[in-house]
Structures are given as structure tokens and as C-alpha cells.
C-alpha positions in Angstrom: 48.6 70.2 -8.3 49.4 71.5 -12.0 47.1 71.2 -14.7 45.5 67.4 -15.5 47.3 65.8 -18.9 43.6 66.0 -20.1 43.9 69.8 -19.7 47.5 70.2 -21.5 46.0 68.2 -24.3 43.0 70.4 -25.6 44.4 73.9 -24.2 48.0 73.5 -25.0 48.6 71.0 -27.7 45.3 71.0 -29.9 45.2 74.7 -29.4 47.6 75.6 -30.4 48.1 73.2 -33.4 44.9 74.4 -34.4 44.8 78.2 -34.1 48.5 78.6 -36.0 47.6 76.6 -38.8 43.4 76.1 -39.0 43.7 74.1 -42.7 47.0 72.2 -42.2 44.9 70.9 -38.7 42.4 69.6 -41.0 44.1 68.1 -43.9 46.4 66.1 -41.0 43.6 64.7 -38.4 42.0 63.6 -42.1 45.5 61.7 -43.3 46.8 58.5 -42.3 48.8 60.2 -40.3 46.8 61.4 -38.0 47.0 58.3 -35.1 50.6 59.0 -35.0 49.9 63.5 -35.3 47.6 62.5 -32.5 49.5 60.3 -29.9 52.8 63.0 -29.8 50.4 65.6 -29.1 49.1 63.2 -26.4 52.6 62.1 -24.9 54.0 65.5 -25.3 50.8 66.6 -22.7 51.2 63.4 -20.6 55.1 64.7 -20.2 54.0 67.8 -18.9 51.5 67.2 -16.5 54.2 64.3 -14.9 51.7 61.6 -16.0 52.2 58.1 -17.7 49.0 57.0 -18.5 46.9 56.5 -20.3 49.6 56.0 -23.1 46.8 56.5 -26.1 44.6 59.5 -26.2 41.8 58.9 -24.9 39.4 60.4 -27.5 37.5 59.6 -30.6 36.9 61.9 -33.6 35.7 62.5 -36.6 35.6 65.1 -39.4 31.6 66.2 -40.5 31.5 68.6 -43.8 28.1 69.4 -43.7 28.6 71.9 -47.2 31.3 72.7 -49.0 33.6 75.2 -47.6 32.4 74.0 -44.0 34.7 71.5 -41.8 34.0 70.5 -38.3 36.7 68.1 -36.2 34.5 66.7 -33.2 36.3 65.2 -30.6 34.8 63.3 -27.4 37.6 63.0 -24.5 36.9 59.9 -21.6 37.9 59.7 -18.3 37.1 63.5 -17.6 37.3 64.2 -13.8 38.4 68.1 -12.6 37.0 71.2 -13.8 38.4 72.7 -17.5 39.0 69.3 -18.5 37.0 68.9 -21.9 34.2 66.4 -22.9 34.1 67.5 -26.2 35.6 69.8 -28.7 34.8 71.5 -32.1 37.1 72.8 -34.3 35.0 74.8 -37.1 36.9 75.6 -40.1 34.6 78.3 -43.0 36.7 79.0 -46.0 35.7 82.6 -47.4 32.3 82.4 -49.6 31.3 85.2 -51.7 30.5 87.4 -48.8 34.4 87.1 -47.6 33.3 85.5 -44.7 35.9 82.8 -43.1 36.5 81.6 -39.8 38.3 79.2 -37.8 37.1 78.4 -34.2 37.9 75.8 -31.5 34.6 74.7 -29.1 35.2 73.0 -25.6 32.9 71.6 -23.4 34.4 71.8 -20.4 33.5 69.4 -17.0 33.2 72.0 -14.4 32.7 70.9 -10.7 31.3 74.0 -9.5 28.4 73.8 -12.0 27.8 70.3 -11.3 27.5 71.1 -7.4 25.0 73.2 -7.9 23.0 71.3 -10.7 23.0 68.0 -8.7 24.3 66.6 -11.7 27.7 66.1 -13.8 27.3 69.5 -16.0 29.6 71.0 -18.5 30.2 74.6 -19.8 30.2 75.8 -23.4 33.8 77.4 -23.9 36.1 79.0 -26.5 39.5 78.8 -27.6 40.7 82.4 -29.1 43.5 82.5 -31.5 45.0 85.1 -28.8 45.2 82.7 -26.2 41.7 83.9 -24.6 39.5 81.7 -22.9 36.1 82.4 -24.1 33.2 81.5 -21.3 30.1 81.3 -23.0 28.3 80.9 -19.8 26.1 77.8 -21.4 26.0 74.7 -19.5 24.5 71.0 -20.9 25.0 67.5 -19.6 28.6 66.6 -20.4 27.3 64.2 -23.5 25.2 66.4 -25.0 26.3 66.8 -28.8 23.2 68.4 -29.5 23.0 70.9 -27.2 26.8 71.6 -27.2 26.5 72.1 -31.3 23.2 74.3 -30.8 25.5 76.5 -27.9 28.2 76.5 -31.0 26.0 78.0 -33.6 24.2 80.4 -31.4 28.0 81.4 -30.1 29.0 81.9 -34.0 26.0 84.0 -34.9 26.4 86.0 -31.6 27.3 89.8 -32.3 31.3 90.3 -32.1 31.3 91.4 -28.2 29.6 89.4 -26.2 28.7 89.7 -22.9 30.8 86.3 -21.8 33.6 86.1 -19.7 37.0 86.3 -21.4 40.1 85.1 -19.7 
């Protein structure tokens, strides 16, 4: 069994939309456009995994700018079921300050089965999306709906020193 249209969607799709163009990402998911920018993304993943439905994403978003120069895309995916599959997602978009400082970085929390076994309970992992095509493990897991702690595992992840000790894929 190949990878779950779920899977294609946040890996391959938003990914990559995301990584090769961090402000045009933005400025679409915050257009009128974005339903449409949206449902190709979704289609174009439900094509590849040789699914047909459902035929409408099934996410909600929305677009937080808690100070200027600061965007954050939160996205929360249902009907999450095999491990990698996300629950939620942060994009995080800093334009450069007076320090130089910029970044732009995409957040998953990933279902994973294996964690869940052990916990008893449906648990997710906090996980990174690198520009590269690295998978970034940040070996933090939370209850799939979350926000809180996901955003806290975020933050910590962005103040964390430039190597961390995480798996990277």
C-alpha cells in the first residue's frame, strides 16, 4: 500500500508549495482564491494515492498574525487514520527584523500508530518539514488535538539551537 492521499497532501503538495515560495503561500491561502489553490492541491494528492474521495479537502485553516512581520497558516486535517498522516500543520512565516532574522518553517503533527500503542491512547508526534526535503522528528508527542501543546512543541523547536539532537530523515 503506497502512501494515504492524506500523506501526499501535507508532504508532497503543501510542502512543497510552501518551501519554494514561503510569501506567495501566504498571500494565496489569504485570497479568494484559495478554495480553488486548495482543492487542486487536494485532487492532484487524491490522483496519486489512486483515491476518489473525499473530493474536498478535508481541512480547516486559518491565518493568525500575532505581530507584524509574523504569519502562521494553521491547518487541522480529519479523518486521520495511518501513521505520518497529519492532524495539524503550521506554516510559520518571520520576515527579517532588524536583527536579519527571517524564517520560514512548516510544523506537522503527525498520527503515529506506534506511539499510540504504547500510550494506550491516539498520540501524535511533533515533526518538521525542511526546505531540503528532510523530515525533521522532534521526538515530541501530544494528544492529536492538542493546539496548545503542538504550538508550545513549535516554539521550543524554533528557539532550539541549530543541531538538534532529533531524528532527521
Amino acid at each position: 500500500m503506497g502512501p494515504s492521499a492524506l500523506w501526499l497532501f501535507a508532504h508532497r503538495a503543501l510542502s512543497r508549495q510552501f518551501h519554494e515560495d514561503p510569501t506567495r503561500f501566504v498571500a494565496t491561502l489569504d485570497s479568494a482564491g484559495a478554495p480553488r489553490f486548495l482543492e487542486q492541491l487536494w485532487t492532484s494528492a487524491l490522483g496519486a494515492a489512486k483515491a476518489t474521495a473525499p473530493a474536498q479537502p478535508p481541512l480547516t485553516y486559518g491565518i493568525d498574525r500575532p505581530r507584524v512581520g509574523l504569519v502562521i497558516i494553521w491547518m487541522e486535517l480529519t479523518g486521520v487514520t495511518q501513521t505520518g498522516e497529519p492532524h495539524q500543520l503550521r506554516f510559520v512565516v518571520r520576515e527579517a527584523d532588524a536583527s536579519g532574522a527571517a524564517y520560514a518553517r512548516m510544523f506537522l503533527l503527525e498520527h503515529s500508530e506506534y506511539a499510540s500503542e504504547l500510550a494506550g491512547a491516539p498520540t501524535a508526534i511533533v515533526c518538521e518539514s525542511e526546505r531540503d526535503g528532510k523530515h525533521r522528528n522532534w521526538g515530541t508527542t501530544t494528544s492529536p488535538n492538542d493546539a496548545e501543546a503542538f504550538d508550545k512543541a513549535m516554539v521550543a523547536a524554533i528557539r532550539a539551537p541549530a543541531t538538534p539532537v532529533a531524528e532527521t530523515t
